[in-house]
C-alpha positions in Angstrom: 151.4 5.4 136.1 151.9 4.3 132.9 149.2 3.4 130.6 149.3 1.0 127.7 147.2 0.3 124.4 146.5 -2.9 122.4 143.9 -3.2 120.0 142.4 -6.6 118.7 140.0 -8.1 117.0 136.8 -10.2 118.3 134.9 -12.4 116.0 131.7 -13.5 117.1 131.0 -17.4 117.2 127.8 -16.9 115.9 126.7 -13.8 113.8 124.3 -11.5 116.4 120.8 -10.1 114.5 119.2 -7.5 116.1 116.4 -5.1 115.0 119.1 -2.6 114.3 121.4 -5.1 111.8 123.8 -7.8 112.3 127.1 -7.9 114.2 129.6 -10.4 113.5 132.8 -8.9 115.5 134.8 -5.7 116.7 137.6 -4.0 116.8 138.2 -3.3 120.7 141.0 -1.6 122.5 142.3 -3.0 125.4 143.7 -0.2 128.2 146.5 -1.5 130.6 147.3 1.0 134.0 150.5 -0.2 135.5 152.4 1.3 139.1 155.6 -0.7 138.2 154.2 -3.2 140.6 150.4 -4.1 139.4 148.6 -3.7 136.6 144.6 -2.9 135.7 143.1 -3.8 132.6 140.2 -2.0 130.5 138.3 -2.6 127.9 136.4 -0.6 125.3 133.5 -2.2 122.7 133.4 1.1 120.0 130.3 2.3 119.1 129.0 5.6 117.7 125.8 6.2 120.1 129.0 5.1 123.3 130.9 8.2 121.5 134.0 6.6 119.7 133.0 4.3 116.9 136.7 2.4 116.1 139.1 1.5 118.7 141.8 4.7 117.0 139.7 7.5 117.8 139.0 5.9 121.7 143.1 5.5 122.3 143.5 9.2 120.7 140.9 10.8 123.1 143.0 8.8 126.2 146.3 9.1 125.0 145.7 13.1 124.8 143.4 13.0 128.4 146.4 11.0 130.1 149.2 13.1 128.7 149.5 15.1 131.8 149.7 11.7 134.2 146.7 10.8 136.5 145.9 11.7 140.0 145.3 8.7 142.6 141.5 9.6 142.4 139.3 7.5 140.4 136.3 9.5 141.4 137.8 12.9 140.1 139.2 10.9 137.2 136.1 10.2 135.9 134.6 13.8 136.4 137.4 15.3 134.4 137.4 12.8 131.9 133.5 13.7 131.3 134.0 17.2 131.5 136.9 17.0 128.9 134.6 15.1 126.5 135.7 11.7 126.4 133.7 9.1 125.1 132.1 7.2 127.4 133.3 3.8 125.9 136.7 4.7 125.9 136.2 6.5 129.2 134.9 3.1 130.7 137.7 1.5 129.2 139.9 3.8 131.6 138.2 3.4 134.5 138.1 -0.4 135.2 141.9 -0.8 134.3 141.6 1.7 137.9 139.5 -0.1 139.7 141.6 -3.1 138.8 144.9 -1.4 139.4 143.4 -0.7 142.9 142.3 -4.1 143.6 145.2 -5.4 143.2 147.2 -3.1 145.0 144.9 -3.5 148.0 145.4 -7.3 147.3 141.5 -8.0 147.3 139.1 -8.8 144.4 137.4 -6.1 143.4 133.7 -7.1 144.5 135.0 -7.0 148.2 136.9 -3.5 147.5 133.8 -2.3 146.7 132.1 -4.5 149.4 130.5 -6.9 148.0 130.4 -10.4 147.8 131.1 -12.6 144.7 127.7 -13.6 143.5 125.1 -12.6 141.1 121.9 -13.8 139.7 121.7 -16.2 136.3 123.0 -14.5 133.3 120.8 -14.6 130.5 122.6 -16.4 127.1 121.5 -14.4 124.0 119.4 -15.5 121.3 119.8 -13.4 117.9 117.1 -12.7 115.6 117.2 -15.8 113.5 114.7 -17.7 110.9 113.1 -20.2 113.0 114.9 -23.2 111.8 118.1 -21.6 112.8 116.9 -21.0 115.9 115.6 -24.8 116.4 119.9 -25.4 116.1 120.8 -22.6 117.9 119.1 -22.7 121.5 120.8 -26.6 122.2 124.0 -25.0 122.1 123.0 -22.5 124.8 121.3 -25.1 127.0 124.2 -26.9 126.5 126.5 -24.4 127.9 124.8 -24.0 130.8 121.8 -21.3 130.1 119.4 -21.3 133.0 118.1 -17.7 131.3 117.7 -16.8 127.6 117.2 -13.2 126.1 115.0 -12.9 122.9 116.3 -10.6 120.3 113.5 -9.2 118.9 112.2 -6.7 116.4 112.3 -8.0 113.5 112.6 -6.0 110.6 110.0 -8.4 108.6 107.6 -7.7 111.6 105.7 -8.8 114.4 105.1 -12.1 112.8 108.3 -13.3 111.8 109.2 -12.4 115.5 106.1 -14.7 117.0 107.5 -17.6 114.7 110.9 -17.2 115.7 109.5 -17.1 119.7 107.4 -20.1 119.0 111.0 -21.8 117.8 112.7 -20.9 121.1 109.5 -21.7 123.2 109.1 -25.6 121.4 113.1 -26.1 121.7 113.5 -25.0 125.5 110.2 -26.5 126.9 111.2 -28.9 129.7 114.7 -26.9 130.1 113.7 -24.9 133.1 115.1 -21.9 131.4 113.6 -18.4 132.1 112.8 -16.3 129.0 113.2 -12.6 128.3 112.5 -10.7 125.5 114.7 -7.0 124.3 113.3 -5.6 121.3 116.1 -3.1 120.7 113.4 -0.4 120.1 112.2 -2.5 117.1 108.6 -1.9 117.6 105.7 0.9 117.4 103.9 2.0 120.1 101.0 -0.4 118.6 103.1 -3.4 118.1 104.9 -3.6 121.6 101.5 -3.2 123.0 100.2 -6.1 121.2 103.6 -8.1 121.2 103.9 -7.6 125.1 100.5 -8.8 125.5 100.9 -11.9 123.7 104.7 -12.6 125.1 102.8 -12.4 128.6 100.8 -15.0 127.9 103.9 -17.1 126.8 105.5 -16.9 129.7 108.1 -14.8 129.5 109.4 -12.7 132.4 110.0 -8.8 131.0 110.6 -6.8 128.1 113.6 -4.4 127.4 113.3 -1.4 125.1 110.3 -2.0 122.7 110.6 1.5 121.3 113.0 2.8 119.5 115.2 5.8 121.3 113.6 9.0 120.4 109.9 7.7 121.2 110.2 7.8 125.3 107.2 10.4 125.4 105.5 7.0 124.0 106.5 5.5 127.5 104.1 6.5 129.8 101.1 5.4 127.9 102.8 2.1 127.2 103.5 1.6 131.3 100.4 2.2 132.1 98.4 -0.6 130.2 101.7 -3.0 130.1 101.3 -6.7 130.3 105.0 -7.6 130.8 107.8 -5.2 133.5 109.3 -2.7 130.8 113.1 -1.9 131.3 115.1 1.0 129.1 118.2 0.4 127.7 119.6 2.5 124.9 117.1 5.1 126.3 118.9 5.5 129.2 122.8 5.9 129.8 123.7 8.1 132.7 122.1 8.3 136.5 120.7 11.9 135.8 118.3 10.0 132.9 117.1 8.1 135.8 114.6 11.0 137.3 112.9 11.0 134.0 111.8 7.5 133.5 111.0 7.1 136.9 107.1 6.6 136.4 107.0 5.1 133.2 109.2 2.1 133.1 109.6 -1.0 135.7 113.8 -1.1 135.6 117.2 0.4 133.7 120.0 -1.7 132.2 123.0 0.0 132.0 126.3 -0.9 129.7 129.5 -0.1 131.3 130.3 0.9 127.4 127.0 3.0 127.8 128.0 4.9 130.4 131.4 5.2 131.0 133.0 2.7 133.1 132.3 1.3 137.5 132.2 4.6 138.7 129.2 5.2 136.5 128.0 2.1 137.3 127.8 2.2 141.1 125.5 5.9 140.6 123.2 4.6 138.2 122.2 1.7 140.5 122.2 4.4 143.3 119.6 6.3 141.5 117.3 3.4 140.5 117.0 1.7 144.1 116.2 5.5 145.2 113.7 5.6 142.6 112.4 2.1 144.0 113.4 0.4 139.8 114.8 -3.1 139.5 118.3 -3.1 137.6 120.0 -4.9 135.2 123.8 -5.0 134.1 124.1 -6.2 129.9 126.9 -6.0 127.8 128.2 -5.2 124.2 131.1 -7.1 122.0 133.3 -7.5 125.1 135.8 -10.3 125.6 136.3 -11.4 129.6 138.1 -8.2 130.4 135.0 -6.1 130.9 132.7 -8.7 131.5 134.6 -9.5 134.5 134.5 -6.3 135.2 130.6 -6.1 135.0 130.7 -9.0 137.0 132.7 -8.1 140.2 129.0 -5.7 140.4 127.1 -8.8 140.0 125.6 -8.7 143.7 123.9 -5.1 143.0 121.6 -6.5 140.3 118.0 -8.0 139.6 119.1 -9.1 136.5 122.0 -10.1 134.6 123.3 -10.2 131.0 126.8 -10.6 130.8 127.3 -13.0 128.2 129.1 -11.8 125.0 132.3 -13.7 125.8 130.8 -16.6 125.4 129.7 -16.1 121.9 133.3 -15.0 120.8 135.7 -17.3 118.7 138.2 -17.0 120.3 137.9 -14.9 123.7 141.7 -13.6 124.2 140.8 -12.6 127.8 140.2 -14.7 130.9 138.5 -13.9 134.1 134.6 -14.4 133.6 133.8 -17.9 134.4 130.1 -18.8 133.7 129.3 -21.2 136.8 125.8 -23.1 136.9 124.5 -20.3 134.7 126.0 -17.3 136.5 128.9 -15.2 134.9 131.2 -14.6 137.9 134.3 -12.7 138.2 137.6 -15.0 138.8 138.1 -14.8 142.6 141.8 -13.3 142.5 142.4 -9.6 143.5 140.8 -7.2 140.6 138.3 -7.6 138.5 139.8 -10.8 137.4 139.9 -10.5 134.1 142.9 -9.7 131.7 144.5 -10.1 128.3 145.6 -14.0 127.8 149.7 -13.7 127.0 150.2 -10.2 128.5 
């Protein structure tokens, strides 16, 4: 097989906040797997807690793990690949250009390789952290798009206040829009403060809450679960299926990153685990373009929730292949994943 590299750049139409600082684009690397016949395309979103923080260091650690060729097992691909020490973000950049290559050699999309069918709940439209006034602008361009679902970013680093003004300026502006609302804190609160936020968010309507403290502070979980006012789901807490065991009691659900954890093969365990461990799951995203968003999406069907949305924020996308449909991100319905580099 023969294995290709393209890095670009994704700027961001609108500047994400979160309690962690603000993102306004990437550097990703784009990972093409070709027979001669077909070809599967991958995507990696850097990031130093994903293991490879620019888009150089991810095609080094492949170019040296795919010197010797690759075996026609995705399965034992990935276990090498983990045991060799490669990132997980450049690892799941690997794997879907796989899964994709095998799609399309079997000539079937790749929700119905893996057997499933091509739907998926609403995916939630994200809503930075923002002054209020900002905010008032910002949420008629989601609605506008289609968002049935909006996630919160909260966490604010000015505090607990300036996040109940900006929620009050996302509650005024999407009353009477039917959309559900979510909240992810990005581990910006203390143990008091998400105990008090979640509280008051409950009585607001809103529908769970995502990592209100900070990786590091999970022994801070159980006591947190056991009074909780709002379903509490781990994110950057939790990136492989053998973290799963440990959260089990304390937390409602897991979302998992294909960046997170390296790749569909990852993917499929991790939900696995959680529906043995009776949690709801979620599927979110990082700075990805359509490639691993449809990706993501050709999973859609195994998920409670949904946040696949970041190619909708980007300006341009240079991918296709993750239409959002009556507010669901969907993978195209052509054999893969569906989604690939626009011009390649």
């Amino acid at each position: 097989m023969r294995i290709g590299f393209t890095t670009l750049h994704l700027k961001k139409r609108f500047p994400l906040a979160i309690s962690r600082g603000v993102i306004t684009g990437s550097d990703n690397l784009f990972v093409s797997v070709s027979d001669g016949h077909h070809t599967g395309w991958g995507e990696m979103a850097p990031g130093g807690n994903e293991g490879a923080d620019t888009p150089q260091k991810g095609e080094a650690m492949l170019r040296d793990f795919c010197a010797e060729g690759l075996v026609d097992d995705i399965h034992g691909i990935w276990d090498k690949a983990r045991a060799a020490g490669i990132a997980p973000c450049a690892l799941a950049a690997l794997d879907m250009a796989l899964w994709d290559l095998r799609a399309k050699q079997a000539g079937m999309p790749l929700c119905r390789l893996l057997g499933l069918s091509r739907r998926a709940v609403v995916s939630s439209l994200t809503v930075g952290i923002n002054p209020p006034q900002i905010v008032r602008d910002r949420v008629p361009l989601l609605l506008a798009q289609g968002a049935k679902a909006l996630k919160i970013k909260l966490g604010s680093p000015e505090g607990i206040e300036a996040d109940k003004a900006m929620f009050a300026a996302v509650l005024e502006t999407a009353t009477g829009s039917g959309a559900v609302l979510r909240v992810d804190a990005n581990g910006g609160w203390s143990l008091g403060d998400a105990r008090h936020m979640m509280g008051w968010l409950a009585e607001r309507g809103v529908e769970y809450i995502e990592q209100p403290l900070v990786q590091g502070q999970e022994e801070a979980l159980p006591d947190l679960f056991k009074s909780r006012a709002l379903p509490i789901f781990v994110d950057e807490s939790c990136r492989m299926s053998h973290d799963i065991p440990g959260f089990a009691a304390c937390v409602d659900g897991v979302n998992l990153k294909l960046m997170k954890c390296g790749g569909i093969t990852e993917a499929l365990r991790i939900v696995a685990t959680a529906r043995a461990f009776g949690l709801k799951t979620m599927i979110g995203c990082m700075g990805e373009s359509s490639v691993s968003i449809a990706a993501g999406a050709s999973l859609g069907a195994l998920f409670d929730y949904i946040d696949l949305d970041s190619h909708l924020n980007l300006d341009p996308d240079p991918a296709t292949g993750a239409p959002f449909e009556n507010g669901v991100t969907l993978p195209a319905d052509i054999p893969g994943h569906g989604g690939r580099l626009n011009n390649a």
